[in-house]
LOPATI-23015 format. One record per residue: x negated, y, z negated of N, C-alpha, C in turn; residue number from 1; residue in one letter. Coordinates in steps of 0.05 Angstrom, whole numbers, m for minus. Atoms other than C-alpha are relative to their C-alpha. Layout:
BEGIN
{{X; Y; Z}; {X; Y; Z}; {X; Y; Z}; NUM; "a"};
...
This chain:
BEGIN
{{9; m11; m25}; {409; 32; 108}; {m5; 30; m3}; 1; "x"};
{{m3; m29; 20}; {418; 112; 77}; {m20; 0; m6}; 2; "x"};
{{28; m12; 20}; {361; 102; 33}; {m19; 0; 24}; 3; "x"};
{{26; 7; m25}; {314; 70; 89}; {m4; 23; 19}; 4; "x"};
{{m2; m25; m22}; {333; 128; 141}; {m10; 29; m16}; 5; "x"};
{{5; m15; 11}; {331; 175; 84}; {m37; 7; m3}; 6; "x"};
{{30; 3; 20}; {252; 157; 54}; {m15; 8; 30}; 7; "x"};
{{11; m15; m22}; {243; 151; 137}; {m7; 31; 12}; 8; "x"};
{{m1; m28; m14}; {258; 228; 152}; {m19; 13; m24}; 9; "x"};
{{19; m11; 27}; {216; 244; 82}; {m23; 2; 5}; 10; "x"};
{{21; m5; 1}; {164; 221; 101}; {m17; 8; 36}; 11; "x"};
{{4; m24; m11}; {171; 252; 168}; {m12; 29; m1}; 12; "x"};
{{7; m31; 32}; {166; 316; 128}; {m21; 3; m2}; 13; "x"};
{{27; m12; 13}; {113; 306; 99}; {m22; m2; 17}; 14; "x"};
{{27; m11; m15}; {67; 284; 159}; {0; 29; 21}; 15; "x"};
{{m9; m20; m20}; {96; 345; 200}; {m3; 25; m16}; 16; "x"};
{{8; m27; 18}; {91; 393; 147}; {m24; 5; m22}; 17; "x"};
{{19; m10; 14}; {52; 376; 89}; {m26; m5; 7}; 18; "x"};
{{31; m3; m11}; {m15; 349; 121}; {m7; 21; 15}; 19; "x"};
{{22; m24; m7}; {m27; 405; 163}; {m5; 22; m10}; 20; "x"};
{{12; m9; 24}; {m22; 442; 103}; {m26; m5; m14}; 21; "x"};
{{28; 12; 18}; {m70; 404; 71}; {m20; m2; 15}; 22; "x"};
{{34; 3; m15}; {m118; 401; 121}; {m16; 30; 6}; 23; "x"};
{{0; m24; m6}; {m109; 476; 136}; {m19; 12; m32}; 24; "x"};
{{21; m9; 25}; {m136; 491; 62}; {4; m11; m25}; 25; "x"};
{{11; 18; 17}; {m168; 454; 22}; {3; 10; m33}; 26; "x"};
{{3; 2; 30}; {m167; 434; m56}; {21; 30; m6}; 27; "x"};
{{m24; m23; 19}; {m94; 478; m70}; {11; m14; m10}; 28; "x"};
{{m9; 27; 26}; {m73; 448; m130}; {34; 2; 12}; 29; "x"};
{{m34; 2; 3}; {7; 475; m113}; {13; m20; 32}; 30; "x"};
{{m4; 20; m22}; {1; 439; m36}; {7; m25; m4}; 31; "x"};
{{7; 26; m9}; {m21; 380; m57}; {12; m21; m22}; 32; "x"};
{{m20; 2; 9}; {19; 377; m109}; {44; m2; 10}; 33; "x"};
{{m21; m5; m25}; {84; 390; m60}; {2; m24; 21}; 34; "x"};
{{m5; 16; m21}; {59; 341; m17}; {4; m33; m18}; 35; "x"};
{{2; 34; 24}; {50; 274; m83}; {37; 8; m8}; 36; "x"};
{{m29; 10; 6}; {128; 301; m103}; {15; m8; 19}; 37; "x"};
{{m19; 10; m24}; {154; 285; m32}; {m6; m26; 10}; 38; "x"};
{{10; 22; m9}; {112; 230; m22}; {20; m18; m20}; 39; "x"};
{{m17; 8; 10}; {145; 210; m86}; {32; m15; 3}; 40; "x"};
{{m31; m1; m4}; {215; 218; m70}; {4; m17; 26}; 41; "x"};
{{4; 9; m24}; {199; 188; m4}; {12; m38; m12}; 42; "x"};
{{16; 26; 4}; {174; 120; m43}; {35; m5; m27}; 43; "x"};
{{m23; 12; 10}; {245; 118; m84}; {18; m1; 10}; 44; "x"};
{{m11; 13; m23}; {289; 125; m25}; {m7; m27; 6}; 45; "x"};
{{3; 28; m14}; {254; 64; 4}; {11; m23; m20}; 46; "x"};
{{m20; 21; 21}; {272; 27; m76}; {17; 6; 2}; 47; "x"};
{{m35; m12; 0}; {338; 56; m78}; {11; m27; 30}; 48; "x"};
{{m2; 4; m11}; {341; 26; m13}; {4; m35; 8}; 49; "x"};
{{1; 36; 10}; {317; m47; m25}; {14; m14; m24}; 50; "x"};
{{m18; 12; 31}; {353; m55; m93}; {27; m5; 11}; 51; "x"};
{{m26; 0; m12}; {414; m34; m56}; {13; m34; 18}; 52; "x"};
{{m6; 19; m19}; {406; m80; m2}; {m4; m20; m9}; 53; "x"};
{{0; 32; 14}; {387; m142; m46}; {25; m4; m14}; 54; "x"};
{{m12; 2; 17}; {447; m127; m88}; {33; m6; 21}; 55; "x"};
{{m33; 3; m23}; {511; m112; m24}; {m13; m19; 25}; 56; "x"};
């Protein structure tokens, strides 16, 4: 439940912060970059999350 809530508030985050970045200015390699490592981290909370819960 941790991970799920976790990957949830992540990717919170990122529509609250990093898209209006990204929409605000275009083609910045370090944005959009910023926004694929959180998206990331987002998307292994949610496994973290399902492995867990298949396993307890």
């Amino acid at each position: 439940m941790g991970g799920g809530l976790l990957g949830c508030m992540i990717w919170v985050f990122i529509l609250t912060i990093h898209i209006p970045l990204l929409i605000n200015s275009h083609f910045d390699a370090g944005k959009i970059t910023n926004a694929l490592k959180d998206t990331g981290l987002a998307s292994c909370a949610f496994i973290l999350a399902a492995f867990y819960e298949r396993e307890g």
